[in-house]
Residue frames as qw, qx, qy, qz and C-alpha x, y, z in Angstrom:
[[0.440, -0.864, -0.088, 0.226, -0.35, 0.14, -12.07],
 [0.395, 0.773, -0.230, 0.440, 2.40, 2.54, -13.37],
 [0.090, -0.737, 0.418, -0.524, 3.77, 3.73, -9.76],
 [0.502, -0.038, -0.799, 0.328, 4.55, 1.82, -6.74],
 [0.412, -0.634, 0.167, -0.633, 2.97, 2.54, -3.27],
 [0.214, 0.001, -0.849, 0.483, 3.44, 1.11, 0.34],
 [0.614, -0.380, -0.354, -0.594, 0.11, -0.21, 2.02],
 [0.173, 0.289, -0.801, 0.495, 0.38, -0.59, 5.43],
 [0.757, -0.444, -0.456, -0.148, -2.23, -2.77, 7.82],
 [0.112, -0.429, 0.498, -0.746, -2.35, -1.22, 11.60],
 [0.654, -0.560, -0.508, 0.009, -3.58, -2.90, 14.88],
 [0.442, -0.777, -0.280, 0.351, -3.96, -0.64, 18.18],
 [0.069, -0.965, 0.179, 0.177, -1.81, 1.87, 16.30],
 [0.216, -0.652, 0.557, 0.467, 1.11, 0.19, 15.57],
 [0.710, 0.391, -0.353, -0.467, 1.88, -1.38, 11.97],
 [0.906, 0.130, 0.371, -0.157, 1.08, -5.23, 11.38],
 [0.772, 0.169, 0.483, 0.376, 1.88, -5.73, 7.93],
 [0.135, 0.725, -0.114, -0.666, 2.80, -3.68, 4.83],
 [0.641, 0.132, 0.635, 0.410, 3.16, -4.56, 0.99],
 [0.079, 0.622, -0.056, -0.777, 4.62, -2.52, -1.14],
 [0.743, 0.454, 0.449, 0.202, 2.95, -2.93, -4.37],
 [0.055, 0.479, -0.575, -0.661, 5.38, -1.84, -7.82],
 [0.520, 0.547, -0.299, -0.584, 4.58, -1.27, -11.24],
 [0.321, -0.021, 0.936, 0.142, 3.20, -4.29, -13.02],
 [0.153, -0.167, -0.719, -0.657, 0.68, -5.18, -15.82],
 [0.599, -0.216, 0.354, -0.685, -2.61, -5.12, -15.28],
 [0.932, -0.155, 0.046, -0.323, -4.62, -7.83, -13.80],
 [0.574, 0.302, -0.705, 0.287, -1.12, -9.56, -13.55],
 [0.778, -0.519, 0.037, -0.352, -1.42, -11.50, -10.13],
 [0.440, -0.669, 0.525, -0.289, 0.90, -13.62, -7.67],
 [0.709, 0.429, -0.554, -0.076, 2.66, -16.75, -9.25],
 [0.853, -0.297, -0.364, 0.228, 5.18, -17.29, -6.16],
 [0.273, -0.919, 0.195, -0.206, 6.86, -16.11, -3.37],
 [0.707, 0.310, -0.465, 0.433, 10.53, -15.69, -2.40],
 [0.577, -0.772, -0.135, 0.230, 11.61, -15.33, 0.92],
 [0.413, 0.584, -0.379, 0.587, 14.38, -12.48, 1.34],
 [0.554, -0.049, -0.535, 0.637, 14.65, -12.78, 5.14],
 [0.052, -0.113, -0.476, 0.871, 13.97, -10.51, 8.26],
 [0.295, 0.536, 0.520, -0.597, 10.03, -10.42, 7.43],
 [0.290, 0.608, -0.317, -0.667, 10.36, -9.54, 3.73],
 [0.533, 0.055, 0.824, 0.184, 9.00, -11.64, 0.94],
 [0.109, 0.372, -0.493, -0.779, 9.09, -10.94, -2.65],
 [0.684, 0.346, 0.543, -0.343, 6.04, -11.52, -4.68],
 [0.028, -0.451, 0.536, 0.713, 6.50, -12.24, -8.50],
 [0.674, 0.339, 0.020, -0.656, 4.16, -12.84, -11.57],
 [0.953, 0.067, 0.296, 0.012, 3.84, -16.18, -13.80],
 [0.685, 0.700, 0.023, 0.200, 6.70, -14.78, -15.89],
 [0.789, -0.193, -0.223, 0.539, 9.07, -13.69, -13.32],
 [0.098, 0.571, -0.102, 0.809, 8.83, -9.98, -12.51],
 [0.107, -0.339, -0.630, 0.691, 8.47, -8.62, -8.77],
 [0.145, -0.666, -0.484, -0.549, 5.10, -7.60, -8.99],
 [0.568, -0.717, -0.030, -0.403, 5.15, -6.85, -4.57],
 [0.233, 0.120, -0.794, 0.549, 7.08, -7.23, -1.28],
 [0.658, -0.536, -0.520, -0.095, 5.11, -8.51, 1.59],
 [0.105, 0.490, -0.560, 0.659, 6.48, -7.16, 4.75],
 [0.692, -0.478, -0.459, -0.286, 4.74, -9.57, 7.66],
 [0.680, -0.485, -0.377, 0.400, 7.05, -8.45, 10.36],
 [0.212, 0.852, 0.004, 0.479, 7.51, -4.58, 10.04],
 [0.505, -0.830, 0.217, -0.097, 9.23, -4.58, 13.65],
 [0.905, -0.004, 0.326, 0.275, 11.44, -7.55, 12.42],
 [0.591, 0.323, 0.351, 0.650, 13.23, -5.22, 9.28],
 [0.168, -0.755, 0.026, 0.633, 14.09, -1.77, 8.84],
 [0.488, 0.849, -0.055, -0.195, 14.81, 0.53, 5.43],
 [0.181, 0.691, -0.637, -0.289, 18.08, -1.04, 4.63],
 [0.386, -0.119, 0.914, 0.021, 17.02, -4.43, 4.64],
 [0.565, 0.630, 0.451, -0.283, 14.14, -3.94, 2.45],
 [0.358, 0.855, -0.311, -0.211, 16.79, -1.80, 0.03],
 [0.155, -0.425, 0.878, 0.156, 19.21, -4.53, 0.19],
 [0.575, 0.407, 0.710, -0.020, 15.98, -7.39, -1.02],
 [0.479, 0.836, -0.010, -0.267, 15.18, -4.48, -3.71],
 [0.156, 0.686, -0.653, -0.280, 18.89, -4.29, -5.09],
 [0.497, -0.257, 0.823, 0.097, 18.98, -8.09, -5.30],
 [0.420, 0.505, 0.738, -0.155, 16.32, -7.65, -7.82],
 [0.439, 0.100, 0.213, 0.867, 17.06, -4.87, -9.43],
 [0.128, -0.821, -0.526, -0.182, 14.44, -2.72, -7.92],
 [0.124, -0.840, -0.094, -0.520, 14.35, 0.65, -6.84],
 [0.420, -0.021, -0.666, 0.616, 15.22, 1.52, -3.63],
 [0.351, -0.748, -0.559, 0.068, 12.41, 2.65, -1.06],
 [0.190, 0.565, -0.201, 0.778, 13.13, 6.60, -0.06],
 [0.092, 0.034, -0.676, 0.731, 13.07, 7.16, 3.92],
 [0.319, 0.059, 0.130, -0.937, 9.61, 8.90, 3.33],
 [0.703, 0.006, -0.481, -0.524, 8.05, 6.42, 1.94],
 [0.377, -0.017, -0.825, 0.422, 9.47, 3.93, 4.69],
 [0.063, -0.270, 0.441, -0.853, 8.32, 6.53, 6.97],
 [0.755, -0.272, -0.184, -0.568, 4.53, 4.77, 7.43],
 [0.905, -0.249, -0.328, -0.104, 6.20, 1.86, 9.23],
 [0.498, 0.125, -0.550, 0.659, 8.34, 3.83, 11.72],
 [0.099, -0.584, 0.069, -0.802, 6.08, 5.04, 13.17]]
């Protein structure tokens, strides 16, 4: 997967979960997870790259707490729009 994208899981309308998946090899797959706090958990490969965040409490965390887990990592930062699927 070249690009990142946010995948968001909905019940009665509002969002459940979300995970944003980022650029990673293929068939590269889920080694272990770090907790970064407020709902947000970093997913990384047997070698130690973020391959995915997990959001499991999208009501729990907001766009600067996700961008503050990214920077710790040295990811990207998430643009409002792209947030936008889990304010609504």
């Amino acid at each position: 997967m070249k690009q990142r994208y946010l995948e968001v899981t909905f019940r009665k309308g509002k969002p459940l979960a979300a995970y944003l998946y980022l650029p990673r090899p293929p068939r590269a797959k889920a080694a272990r997870t770090e907790d970064a706090g407020h709902g947000i958990k970093i997913d990384f490969d047997a070698v130690g790259t973020p391959i995915g965040v997990e959001i499991t409490a999208p009501s729990a965390t907001n766009v600067a707490r996700l961008n503050e887990a990214l920077a710790r990592f040295g990811l990207d930062q998430i643009a409002d729009d792209e947030w936008a699927p889990l304010a609504a």
